[in-house]
N, C-alpha and C positions, 0 to 999 in steps of 0.2 A: 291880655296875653300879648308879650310881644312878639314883633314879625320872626327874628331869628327863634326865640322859642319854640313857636309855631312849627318853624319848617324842620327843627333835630327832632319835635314829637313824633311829625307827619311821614320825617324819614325813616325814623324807626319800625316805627307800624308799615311802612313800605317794605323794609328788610326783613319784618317777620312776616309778612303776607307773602313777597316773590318765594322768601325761603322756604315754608310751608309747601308752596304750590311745587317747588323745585325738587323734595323731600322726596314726591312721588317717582324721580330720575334713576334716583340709588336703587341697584337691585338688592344688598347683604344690609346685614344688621350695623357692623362697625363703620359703613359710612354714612347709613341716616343717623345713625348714634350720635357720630360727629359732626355731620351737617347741623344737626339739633343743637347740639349745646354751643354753637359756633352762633347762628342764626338769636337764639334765644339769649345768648350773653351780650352780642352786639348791638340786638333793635332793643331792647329791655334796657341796658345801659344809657342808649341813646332818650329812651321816653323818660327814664329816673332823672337824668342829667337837664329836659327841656323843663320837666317839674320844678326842680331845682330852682333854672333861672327865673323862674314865675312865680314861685315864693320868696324869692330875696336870702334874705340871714334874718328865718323866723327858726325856731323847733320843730317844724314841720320839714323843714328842708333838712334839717339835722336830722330826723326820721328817716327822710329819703334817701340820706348819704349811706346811714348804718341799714339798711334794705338792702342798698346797694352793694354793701362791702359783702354782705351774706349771699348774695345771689352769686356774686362772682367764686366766693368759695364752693359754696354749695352745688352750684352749677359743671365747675369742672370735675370737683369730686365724685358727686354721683356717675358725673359720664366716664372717670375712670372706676369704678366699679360696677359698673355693668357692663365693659368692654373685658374686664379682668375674669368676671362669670360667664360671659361668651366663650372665654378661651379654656375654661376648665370642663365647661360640659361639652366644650364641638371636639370634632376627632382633628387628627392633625391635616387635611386640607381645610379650614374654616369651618366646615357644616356641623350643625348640631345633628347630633344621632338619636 
């Protein structure tokens, strides 16, 4: 594995750890909602992307790209439907009833 490799894996799993641990800070739903998919698209992207360089241009890496393109859709979509079903069941100051 190489050095730069190495360090965008190392970063990533850095950015979901602080993120995680930082998760705790938010008191409501629609900001750990978004701190998550914010956290979770950016350190995931990052470890896909360090995999990537450490496989070269095999079909694996080609695996990892089309993983990739799904997490990213995937990823904000859900976090906009469950921000969209927070706002149907809470009453008009944010709280769910």
């Amino acid at each position: 594995m190489s050095i730069f490799s190495f360090f965008i894996v190392a970063f990533g799993v850095l950015i979901i750890f602080i993120g995680t641990l930082g998760l705790f800070k938010f008191q409501d739903f629609l900001t750990r909602t978004h701190a998550a998919s914010v956290i979770d698209t950016l350190g995931t992207t990052l470890i896909i992307l360090g995999l990537v360089i450490v496989e070269g241009f095999t079909i694996t890496s080609f695996k990892l790209i089309l993983l990739l393109v799904l997490l990213l859709v995937s990823n904000s979509t859900i976090s906009h439907i469950l921000a969209q079903t927070f706002f149907k069941i809470s009453n008009k100051k944010g709280e769910v009833s």
